[in-house]
N, C-alpha and C positions, 0 to 999 in steps of 0.2 A: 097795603104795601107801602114801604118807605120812599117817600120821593127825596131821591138823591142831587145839590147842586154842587156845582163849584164855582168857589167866588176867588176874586184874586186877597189876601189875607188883608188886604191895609198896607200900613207902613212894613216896611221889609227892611232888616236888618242887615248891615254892610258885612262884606266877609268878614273882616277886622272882629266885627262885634261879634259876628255869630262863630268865629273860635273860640273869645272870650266866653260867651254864652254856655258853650258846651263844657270847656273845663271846669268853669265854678259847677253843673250840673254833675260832671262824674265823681268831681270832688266830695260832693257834696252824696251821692250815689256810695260812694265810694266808703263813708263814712260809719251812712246808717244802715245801707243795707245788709253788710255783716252782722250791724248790731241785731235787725229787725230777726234775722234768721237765729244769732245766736240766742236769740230772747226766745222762741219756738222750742230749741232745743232743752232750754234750761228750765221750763218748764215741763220737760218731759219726766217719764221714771227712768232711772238711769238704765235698766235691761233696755231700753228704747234706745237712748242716746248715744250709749258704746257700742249699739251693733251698727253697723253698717247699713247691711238688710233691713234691717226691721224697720230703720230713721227712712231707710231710700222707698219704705211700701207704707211708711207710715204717712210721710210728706204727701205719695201719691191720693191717701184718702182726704187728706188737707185739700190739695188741688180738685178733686173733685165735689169737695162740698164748698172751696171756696170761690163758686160762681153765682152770680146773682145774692148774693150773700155777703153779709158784713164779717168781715175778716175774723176779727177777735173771734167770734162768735163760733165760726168755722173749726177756728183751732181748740177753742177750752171745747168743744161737743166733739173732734176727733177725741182728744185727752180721755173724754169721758167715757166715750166708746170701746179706745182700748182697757178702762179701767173694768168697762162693764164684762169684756169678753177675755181680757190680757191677750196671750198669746196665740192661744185659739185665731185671733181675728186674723194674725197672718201665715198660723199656717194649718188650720183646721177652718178654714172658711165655710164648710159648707154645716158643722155643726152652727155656726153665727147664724148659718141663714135659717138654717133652721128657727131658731130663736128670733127672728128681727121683728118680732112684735115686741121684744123688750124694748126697742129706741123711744117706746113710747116715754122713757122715762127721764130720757133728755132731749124733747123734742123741743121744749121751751127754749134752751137755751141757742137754738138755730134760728138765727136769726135772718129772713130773704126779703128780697124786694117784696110790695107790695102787689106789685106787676106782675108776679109769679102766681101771689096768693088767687090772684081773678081768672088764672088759667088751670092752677091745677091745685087742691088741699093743701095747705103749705104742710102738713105730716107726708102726703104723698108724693111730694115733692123730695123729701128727706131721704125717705126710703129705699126711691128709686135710685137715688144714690148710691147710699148704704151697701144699697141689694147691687148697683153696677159691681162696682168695687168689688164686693166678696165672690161675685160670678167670675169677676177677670181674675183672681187671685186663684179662685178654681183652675182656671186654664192653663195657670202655669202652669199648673199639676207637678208642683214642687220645687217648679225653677228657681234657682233666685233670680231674682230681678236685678240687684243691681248686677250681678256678673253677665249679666243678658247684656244692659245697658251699657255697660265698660267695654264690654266688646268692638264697639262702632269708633273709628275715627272720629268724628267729628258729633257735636252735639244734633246738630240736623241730622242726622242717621239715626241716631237713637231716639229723636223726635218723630221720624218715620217709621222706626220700628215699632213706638207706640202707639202712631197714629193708624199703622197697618191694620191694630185691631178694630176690627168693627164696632164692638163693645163701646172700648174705651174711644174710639173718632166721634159716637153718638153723644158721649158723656161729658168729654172734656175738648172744650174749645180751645184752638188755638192757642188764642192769648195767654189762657191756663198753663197749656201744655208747655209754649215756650219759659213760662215763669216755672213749670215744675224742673224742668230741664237747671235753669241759672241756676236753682235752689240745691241740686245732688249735683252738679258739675264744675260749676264755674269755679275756675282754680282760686280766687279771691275767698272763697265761701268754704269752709271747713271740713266741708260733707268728701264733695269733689272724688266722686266714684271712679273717674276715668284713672283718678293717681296723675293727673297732669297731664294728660294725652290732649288734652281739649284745649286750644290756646281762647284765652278772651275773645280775641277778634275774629270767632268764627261762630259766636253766640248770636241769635235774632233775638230784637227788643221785641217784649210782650206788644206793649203800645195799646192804653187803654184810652179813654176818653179823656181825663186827669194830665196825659202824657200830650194829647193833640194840644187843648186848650195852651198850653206852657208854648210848647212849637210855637203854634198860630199869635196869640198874645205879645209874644217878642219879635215876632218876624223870623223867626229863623227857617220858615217856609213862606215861599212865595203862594202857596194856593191853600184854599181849605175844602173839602169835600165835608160837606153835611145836610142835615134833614132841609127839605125847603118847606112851606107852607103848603096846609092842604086843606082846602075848603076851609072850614072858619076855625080851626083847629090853631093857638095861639104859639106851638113846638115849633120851630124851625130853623133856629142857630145852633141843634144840637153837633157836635164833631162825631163823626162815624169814624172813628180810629180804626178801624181793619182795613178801610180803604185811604186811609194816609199810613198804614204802616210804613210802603216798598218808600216813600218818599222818606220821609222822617230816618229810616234805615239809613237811606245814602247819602243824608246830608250829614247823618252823627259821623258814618263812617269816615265823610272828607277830614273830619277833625279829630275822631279818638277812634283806639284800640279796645274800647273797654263800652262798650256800646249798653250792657247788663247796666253799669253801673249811672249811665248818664239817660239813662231810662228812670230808675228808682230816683233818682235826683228830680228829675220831673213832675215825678208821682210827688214826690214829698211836696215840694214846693205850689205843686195844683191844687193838694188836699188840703195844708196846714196855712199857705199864703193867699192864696189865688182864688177865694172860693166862687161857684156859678151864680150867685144873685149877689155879688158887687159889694154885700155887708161884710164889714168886718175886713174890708184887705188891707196888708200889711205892706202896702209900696210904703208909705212913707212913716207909717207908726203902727207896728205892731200891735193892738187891743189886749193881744192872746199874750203876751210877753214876757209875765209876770208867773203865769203856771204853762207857758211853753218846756216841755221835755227835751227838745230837738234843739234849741237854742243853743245852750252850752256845748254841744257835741260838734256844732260846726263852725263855729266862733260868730254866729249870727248877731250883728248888734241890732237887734229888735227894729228892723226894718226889713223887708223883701231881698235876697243878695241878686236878685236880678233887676232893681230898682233903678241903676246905670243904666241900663242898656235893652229895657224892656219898650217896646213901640206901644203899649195900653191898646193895642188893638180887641178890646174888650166884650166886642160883640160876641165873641165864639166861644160857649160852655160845654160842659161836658153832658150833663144831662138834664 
């Protein structure tokens, strides 16, 4: 069992800064995460991309395999699986399952934590997957989905309606579900099933461990909840981002409307700037600069853009 502390963050960021703080992150959210999804899309085969349905149940088998799992990987092995099954897979599901010893043929390219592999076969891992997915699509039993999903006011409704199922509550965590959510709805995002029904500022940030560290690091939360030490075990600065979500929520919300987008902002700047063993960060020079892809896209002069007003409270990682 996880021993949970809280500590006060360090240095704490002034309001002043921590509005500042926030807009360069949505800015910056704001930029790439469009791009991040329309790169998903453009990847796809076009019978995927123009439909609506097919994009809104295809995303959903992305979000379900992209947990504990390295992203890329998630998507080119969805890619693969609709190639192996095409259309079958979203609307003849139970022929796939029939067949889902075929995944054996792109198991390779699924890539998960190591941390999974010591609990459960990492192929068995894949499948149960696989197998959620084509069970819940069974259920529909023809629905579409996205007309299910567009139904609801607000995105948290349709976050409940999908967390309703039992199935898919066991399959897809939170954090998941709220990034599948931003991914089909958020009016900035292409997809956007509601047709606009859903304003920005009624979106929950995923909030991963990548998102804590950024918060904590700059100060822009006074507290941090994470792993403490236990017995001689050397883990203990990890951030337990589910229980800084409701926090991290209400402090983006004091300062932006666009909460999806100063989330991904986050994420970016945790993954590519900020890394957790302190090599390689890009506060004052960039390493990575020279074959950075994100640099040009946000006028980033090969430096941190949080390097003004970031507190280095650097003790707190993501994992």
């Amino acid at each position: 069992m996880i021993n949970l502390v809280k500590s006060h963050v360090g240095r704490e960021a002034e309001p002043s800064e921590k509005e500042q703080i926030i807009c360069i992150l949505e800015r910056i959210g704001g930029v790439l995460q469009p791009l991040e999804l329309a790169q998903i899309v453009n990847d796809l085969p076009k019978e995927i991309a123009l439909d609506k349905e097919k994009l809104t149940r295809f995303l959903l088998l992305v979000a379900f395999l992209d947990q504990q799992a390295e992203s890329p990987s998630a998507r080119k092995t969805a890619i693969r699986i609709y190639n192996m099954f095409r259309d079958d897979l979203f609307f003849k599901p139970q022929q796939c399952l029939i067949q889902i010893n075929k995944l054996i043929e792109v198991k390779d390219d699924y890539k998960i934590s190591p941390a999974i592999g010591r609990v459960l076969p990492r192929f068995g891992w894949f499948v149960l997957r696989v197998g959620g997915f084509l069970i819940y699509e069974m259920m529909l039993n023809k629905g579409r989905l996205s007309d299910m999903l567009a139904q609801f006011r607000t995105p948290k409704g349709a976050a409940s309606f999908l967390q309703g199922n039992h199935l898919v509550e066991s399959i897809l965590r939170e954090k998941a579900l709220r990034m599948y959510i931003s991914w089909i709805g958020h009016p900035d995002l292409e997809i956007n099933v509601s047709n606009g029904k859903w304003d920005k500022a009624l979106f929950e940030m995923p909030v991963d461990g990548h998102v804590g560290k950024i918060f904590s690091r700059t100060g822009l939360v006074s507290e941090v909840i994470y792993e403490g030490k236990k017995g001689s075990g050397g883990r203990w600065n990890v951030i337990v981002a589910s229980k800084m979500r409701p926090s991290i929520q209400e402090l983006t919300n004091n300062y932006s409307d666009n909460c999806i987008m100063v989330d991904h902002g986050a994420f970016q700047i945790g993954i590519n700037c900020c890394p957790d063993n302190l090599e390689d960060m890009a506060c004052d020079s960039c390493p990575r600069a020279s074959v950075c892809q994100i640099k040009p896209k946000i006028g980033c002069k090969c430096y941190c853009m949080l390097r003004d007003f970031c507190k280095r409270n650097l003790t707190w990682r993501a994992y």
